[in-house]
C-alpha positions in Angstrom: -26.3 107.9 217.5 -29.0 106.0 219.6 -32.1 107.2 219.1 -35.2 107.0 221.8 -38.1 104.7 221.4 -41.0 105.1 223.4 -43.3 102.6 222.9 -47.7 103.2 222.4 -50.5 101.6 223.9 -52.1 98.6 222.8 -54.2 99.8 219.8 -56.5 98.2 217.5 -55.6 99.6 213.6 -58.2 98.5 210.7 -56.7 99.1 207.1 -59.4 99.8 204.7 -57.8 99.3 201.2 -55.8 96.7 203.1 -54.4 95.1 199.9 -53.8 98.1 197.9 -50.4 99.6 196.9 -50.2 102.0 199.5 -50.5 99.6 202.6 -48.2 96.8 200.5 -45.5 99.7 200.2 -45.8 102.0 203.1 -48.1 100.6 205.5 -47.2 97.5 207.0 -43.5 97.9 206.2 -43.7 100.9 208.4 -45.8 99.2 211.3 -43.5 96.0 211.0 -40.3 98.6 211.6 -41.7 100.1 214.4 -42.3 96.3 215.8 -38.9 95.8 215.3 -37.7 98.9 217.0 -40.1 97.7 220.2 -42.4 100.8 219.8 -45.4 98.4 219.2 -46.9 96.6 222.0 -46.9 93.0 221.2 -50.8 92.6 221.9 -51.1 95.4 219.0 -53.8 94.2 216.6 -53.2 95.2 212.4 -56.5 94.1 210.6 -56.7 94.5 207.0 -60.0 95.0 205.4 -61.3 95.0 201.9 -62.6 93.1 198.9 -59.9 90.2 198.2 -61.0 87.2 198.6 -58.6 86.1 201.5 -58.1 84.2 204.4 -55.8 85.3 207.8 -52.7 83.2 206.3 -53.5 84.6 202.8 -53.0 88.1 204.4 -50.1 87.3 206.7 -48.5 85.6 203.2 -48.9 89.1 201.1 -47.1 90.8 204.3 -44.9 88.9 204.5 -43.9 89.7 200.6 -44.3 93.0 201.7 -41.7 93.0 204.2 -39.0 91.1 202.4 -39.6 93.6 199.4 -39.9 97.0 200.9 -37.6 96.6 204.2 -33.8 96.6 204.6 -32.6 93.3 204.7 -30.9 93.9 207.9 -33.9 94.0 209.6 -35.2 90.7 207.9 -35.0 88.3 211.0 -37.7 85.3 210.8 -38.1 85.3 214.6 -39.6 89.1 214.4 -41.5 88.8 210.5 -43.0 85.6 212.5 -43.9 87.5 216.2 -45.2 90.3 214.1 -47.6 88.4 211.5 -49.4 87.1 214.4 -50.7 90.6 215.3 -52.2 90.5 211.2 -55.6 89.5 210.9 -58.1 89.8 207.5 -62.0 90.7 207.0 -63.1 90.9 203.6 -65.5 94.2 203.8 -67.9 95.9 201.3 -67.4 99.3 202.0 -70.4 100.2 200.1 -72.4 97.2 201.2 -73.2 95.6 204.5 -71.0 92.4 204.3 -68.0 92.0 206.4 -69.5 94.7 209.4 -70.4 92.9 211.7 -68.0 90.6 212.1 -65.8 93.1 211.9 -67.6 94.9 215.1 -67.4 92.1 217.6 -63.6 91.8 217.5 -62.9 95.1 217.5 -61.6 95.8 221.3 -63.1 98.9 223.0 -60.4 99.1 226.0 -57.8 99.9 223.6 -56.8 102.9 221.1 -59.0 102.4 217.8 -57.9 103.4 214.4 -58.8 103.3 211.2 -57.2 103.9 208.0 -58.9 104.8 205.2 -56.2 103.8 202.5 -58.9 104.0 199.5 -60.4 106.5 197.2 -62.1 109.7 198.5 -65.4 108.6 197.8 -65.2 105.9 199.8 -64.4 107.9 202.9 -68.3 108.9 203.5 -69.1 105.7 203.3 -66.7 104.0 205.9 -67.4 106.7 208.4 -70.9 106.1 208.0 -70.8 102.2 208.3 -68.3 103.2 211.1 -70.8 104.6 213.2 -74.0 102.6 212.4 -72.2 99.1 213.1 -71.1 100.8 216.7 -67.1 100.4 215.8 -66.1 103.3 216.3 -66.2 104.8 219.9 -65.8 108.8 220.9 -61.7 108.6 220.8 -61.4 106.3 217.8 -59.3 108.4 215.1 -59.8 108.2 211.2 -56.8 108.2 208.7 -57.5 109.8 205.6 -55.2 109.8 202.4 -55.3 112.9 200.0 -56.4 113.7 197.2 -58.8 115.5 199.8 -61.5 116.9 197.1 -61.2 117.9 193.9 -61.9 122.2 194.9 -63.2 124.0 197.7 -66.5 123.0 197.0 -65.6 118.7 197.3 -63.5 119.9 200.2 -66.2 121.3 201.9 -68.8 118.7 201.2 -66.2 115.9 202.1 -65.3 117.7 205.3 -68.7 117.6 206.4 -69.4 114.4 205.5 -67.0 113.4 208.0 -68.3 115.9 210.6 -71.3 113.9 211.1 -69.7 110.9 212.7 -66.2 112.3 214.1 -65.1 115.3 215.7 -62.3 117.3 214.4 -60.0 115.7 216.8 -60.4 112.5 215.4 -59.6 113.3 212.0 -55.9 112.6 210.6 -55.7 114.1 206.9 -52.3 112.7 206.4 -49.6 114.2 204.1 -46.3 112.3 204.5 -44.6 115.6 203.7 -44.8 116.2 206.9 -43.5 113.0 208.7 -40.1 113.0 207.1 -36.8 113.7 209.5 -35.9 117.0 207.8 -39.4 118.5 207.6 -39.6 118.6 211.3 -35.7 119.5 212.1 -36.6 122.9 209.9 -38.8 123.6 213.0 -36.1 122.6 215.1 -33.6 124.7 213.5 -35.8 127.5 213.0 -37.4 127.4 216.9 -34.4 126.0 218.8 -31.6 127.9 218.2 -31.1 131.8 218.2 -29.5 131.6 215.3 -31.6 131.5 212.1 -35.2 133.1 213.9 -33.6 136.8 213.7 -32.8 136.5 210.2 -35.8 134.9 209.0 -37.6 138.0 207.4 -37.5 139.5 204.3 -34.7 142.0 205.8 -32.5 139.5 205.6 -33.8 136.4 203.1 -33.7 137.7 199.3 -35.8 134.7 198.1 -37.0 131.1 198.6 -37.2 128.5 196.7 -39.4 125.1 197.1 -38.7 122.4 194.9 -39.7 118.7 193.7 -39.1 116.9 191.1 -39.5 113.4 189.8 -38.2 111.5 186.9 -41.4 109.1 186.2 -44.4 110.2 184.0 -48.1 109.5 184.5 -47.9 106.1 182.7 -49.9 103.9 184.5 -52.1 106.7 186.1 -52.8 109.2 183.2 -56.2 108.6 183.5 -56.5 110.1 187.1 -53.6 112.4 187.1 -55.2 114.3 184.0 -58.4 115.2 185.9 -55.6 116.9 188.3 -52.6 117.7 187.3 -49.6 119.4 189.5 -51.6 122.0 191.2 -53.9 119.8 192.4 -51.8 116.8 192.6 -48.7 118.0 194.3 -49.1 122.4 195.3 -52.1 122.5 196.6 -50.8 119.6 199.4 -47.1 119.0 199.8 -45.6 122.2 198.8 -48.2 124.3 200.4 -47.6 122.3 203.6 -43.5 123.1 203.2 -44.3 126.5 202.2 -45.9 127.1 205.4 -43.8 125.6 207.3 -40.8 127.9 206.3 -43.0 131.0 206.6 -45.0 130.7 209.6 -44.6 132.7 212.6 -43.5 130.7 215.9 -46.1 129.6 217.7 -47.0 129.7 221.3 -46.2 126.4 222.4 -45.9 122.7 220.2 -49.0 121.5 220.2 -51.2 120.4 217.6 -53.9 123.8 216.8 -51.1 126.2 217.9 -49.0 125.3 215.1 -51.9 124.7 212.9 -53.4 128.2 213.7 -50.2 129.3 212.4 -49.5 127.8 208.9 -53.5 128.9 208.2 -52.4 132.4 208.9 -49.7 131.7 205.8 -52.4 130.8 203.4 -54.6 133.1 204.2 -52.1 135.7 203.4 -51.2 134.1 200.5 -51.7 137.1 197.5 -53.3 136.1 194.2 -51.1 134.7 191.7 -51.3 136.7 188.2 -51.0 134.9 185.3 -47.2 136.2 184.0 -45.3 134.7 187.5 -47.1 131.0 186.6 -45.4 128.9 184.2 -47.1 125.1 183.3 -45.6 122.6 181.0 -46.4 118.9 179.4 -43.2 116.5 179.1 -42.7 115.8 175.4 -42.1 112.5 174.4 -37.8 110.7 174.8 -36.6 107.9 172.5 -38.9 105.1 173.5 -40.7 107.0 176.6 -43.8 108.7 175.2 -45.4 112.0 175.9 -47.6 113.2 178.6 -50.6 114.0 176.1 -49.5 109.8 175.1 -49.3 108.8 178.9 -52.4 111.0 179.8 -54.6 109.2 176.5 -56.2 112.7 175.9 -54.4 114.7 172.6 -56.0 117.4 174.1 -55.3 117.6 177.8 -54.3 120.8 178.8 -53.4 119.7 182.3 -50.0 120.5 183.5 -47.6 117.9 184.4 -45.0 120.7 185.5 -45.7 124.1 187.3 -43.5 127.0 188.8 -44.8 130.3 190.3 -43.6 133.0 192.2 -45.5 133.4 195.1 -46.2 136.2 197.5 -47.1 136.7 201.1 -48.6 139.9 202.5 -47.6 140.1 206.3 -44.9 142.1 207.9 -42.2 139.3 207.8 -42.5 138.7 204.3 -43.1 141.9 202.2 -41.1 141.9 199.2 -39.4 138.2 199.5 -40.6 136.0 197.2 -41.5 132.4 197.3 -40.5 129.9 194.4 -42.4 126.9 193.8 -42.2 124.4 191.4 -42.7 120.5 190.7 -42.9 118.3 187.7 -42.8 115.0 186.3 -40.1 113.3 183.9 -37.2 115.8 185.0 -33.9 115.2 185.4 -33.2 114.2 188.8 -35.6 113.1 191.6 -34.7 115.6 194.1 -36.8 117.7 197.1 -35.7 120.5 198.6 -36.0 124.1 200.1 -33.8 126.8 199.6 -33.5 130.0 201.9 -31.6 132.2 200.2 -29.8 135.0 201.6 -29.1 138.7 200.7 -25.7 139.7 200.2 -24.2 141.7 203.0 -24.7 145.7 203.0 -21.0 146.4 202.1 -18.6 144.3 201.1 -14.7 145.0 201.7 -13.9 142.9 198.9 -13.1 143.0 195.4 -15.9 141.8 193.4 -15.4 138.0 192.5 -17.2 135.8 189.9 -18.9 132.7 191.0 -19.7 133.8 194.7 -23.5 133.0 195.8 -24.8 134.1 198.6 -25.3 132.5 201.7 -28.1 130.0 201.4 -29.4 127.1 204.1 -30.3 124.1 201.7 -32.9 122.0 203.6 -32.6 118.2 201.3 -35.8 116.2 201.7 -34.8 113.6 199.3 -33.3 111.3 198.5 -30.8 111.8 200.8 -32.2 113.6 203.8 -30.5 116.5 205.3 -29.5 120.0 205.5 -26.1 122.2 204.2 -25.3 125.9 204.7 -23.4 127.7 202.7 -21.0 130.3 203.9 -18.1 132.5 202.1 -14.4 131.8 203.5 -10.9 132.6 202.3 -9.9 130.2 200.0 -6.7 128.9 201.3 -3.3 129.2 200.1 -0.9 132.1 199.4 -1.9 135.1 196.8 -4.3 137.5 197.9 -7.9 137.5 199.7 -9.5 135.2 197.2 -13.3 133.7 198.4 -15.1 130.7 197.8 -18.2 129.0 199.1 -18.3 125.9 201.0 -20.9 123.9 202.1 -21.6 123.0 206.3 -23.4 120.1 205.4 -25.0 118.0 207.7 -26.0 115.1 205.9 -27.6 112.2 207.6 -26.4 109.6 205.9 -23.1 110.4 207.1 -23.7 111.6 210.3 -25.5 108.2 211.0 -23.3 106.1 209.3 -25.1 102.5 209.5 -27.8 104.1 211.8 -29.4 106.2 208.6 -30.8 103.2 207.6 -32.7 103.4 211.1 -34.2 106.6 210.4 -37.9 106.4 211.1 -40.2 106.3 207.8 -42.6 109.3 207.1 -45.9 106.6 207.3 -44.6 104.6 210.3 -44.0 108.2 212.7 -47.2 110.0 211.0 -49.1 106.3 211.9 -48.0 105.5 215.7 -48.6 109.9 215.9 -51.9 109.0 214.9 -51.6 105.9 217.9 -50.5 108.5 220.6 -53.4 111.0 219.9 -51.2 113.9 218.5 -52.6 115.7 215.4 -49.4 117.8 215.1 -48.4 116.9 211.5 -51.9 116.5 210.4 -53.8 119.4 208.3 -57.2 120.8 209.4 -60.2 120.8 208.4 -59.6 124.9 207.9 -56.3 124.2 206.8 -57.5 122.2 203.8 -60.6 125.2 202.7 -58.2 127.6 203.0 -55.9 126.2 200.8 -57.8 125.1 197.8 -59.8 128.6 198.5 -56.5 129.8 197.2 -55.9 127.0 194.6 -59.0 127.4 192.8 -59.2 130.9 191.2 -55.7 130.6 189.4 -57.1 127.0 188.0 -60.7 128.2 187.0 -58.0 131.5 185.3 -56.4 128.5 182.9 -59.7 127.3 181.9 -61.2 131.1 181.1 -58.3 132.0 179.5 -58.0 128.6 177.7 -54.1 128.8 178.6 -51.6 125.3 177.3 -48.9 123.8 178.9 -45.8 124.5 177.2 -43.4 121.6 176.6 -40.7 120.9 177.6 -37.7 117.9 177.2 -37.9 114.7 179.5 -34.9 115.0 181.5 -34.7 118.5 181.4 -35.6 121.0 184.2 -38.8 122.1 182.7 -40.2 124.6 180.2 -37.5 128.1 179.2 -40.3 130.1 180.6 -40.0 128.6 184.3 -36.1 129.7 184.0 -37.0 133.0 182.8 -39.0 133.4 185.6 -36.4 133.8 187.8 -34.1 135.3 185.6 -36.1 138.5 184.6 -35.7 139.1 188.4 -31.8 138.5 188.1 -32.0 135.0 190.2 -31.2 132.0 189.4 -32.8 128.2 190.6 -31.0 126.0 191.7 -29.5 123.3 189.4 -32.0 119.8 189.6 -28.8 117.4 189.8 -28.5 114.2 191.7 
């Protein structure tokens, strides 16, 4: 399967945080991929920017490292690594100072598409827009990346949102999520808007539940210190599985354009109902063999911050009344696996004898590891001997589909960064977007700390806490199984 690639206009992209994890993992393998593929133009200009003490080769050196350590080696030719390193340049900035600015000013082109991306903490963010717009880098149609965590509550949302306001527009603001940029986020819209199919049934007429879940095998080790002033909530619902649940949820929208399906996932959270305390379950990994606990990892013996969560959510509208939403995410479980499941009702009457093991139909969306999507439908299980039923999976995996060309498939940072090239804040969250959600987030957080409320522990490995499973099962559901 050959897929199109349509190349951008010459840009001019500053990485602020330049060295850091995020632009040695993500960043430049991403922007060296779409080189490959011929989406860059070859007078493209990647500029890294920050502290480090280095030189143009020094940086072209550390992406090169990059490259050879976070892209397939298939795509490892010496004649490309080499065409694209020339477009890498360096400028050691203080963002919090005046060194580097400049400099950094008078080679910055202003016939071309501007961007900058600000892959550093969020209290730098004020300060690079500022600097920004007094060194005159930044021109009218410039666009700003900006990595979450995007404030801490509604409060730090707010402030931060308006501390960018006062030197870009709304347009020119990319709060990224990379959710959003993988291959079987955006085919959900695609089989949900595209085909007549699924859009009828996609009420709570015909959907008995959904379920939203990641999980990860790693702990905090390493970060404990951050993650403990967050925790899942903030960390991972308030973001990424907000973003997914709206996605599933929100109405159609008028046309595919960047605020009309914006205006349409803020219509989810705002009717989002309050959580009560009985459908939210939190947990703390305990410590495994040699792996220590969270309250080990987090250096606190008193945290009370949740490294796993699972809720039943609610939306009040028309399409949802009554169907419930399952969320939940957590660290040091078995299996590192993302997915949504729609679940189906069983049909009104069935003609059959009961059977055991039957499940409903249910569209399995798999956003990793392996991307793609399986439904599951009820057929005769062949052979003589009766009508006897079993399940079987449509699956539509892409791996297989795409044989040697899944390797191909286009990176969450490297579409979400050339969508940022082309100008189209699709995938991006609002401003609004971003209030709204920690407007939600907030009051079931300040509940834990009123109420004084603990994690409950739970095994490494395991699926989480007994009470997340009974959370579902008081309701006679089931989630699914967190396997490889």
């Amino acid at each position: 399967m050959a897929t199109r690639v349509i190349p951008v206009d010459p840009f001019d992209l500053v990485i602020f945080g330049g060295t850091g994890d995020l632009a040695k993992r993500k960043i430049i393998p991403g922007l060296y991929r779409r080189f490959v593929a011929g989406q860059m133009p070859e007078d493209a200009r990647i500029i890294g920017a920050a502290r480090s003490e280095l030189d143009n080769d020094g940086y072209r050196d550390f992406a090169r490292k990059a490259i050879e350590k976070y892209v397939h080696a298939k795509n490892h030719d010496k004649d490309k690594v080499r065409d694209f390193l020339k477009c890498l340049s360096y400028f050691r900035i203080d963002a919090l100072g005046q060194d580097g600015w400049k400099d950094l000013a008078k080679i910055i082109r202003k016939d071309v598409v501007q961007a900058f991306y600000f892959s550093v903490g969020p209290r730098l963010f004020g300060e690079l827009a500022k600097r920004l717009h007094k060194y005159k880098i930044a021109g009218p149609d410039s666009r700003i990346v900006v990595e979450k965590p995007f404030g801490h509550d509604l409060e730090s949302a707010k402030a931060l949102n308006a501390e960018l306001a006062e030197y870009f527009d709304e347009t020119q603001i990319y709060r990224i999520d990379h959710y959003l940029g993988k291959e079987t986020v955006q085919n959900l819209m695609a089989v949900r808007f595209a085909n007549i199919l699924f859009e009828p049934l996609w009420n709570s007429q015909y959907i008995d539940h959904i379920q939203i879940t990641v999980s990860e095998t790693v702990g905090v080790s390493g970060r404990g210190g951050y993650y403990d002033k967050s925790g899942a909530m903030r960390d991972m619902v308030q973001n990424h599985l907000m973003q997914l649940l709206c996605l599933i949820a929100m109405e159609p929208p008028a046309h595919f354009d960047p605020d009309s399906v914006r205006d349409e996932k803020l219509k989810v959270i705002r009717a989002l109902d309050p959580v009560p305390a009985e459908d939210i379950v939190r947990g703390q990994y305990r410590a495994e063999g040699d792996q220590p606990s969270y309250i080990e990892d987090a250096e606190n013996p008193d945290s009370r911050t949740e490294s796993f969560l699972a809720m039943k959510v609610h939306i009040a509208n028309w399409r949802w009344n009554g169907t419930p939403f399952y969320l939940r995410t957590g660290k040091r479980l078995r299996a590192r696996k993302s997915e949504i499941a729609v679940v189906f009702k069983e049909p009104p009457h069935s003609i059959f004898e009961p059977q055991e093991g039957r499940r409903c139909n249910e569209l399995i969306i798999h956003l990793q590891p392996n991307e793609g999507m399986d439904l599951r439908v009820t057929i005769k299980e062949p052979g003589p001997g009766g009508m006897r039923l079993m399940d079987v999976a449509l699956d539509m995996s892409f791996a297989e589909a795409l044989g040697e060309d899944a390797e191909d498939i286009t990176d969450a940072y490297e579409r979400l960064i050339m969508d940022v090239i082309r100008g189209n804040q699709t995938l991006f969250m609002r401003g609004d977007e971003v209030e709204a959600a920690w407007a939600w987030v907030d009051p079931i957080i300040q509940g834990w700390i009123d109420r004084g409320d603990r994690p409950k522990p739970y095994d490494a490995g395991s699926s989480g806490p007994e009470d997340a499973l009974m959370l579902m099962h008081r309701e006679g559901r089931r989630w699914r199984e967190i396997t490889e």
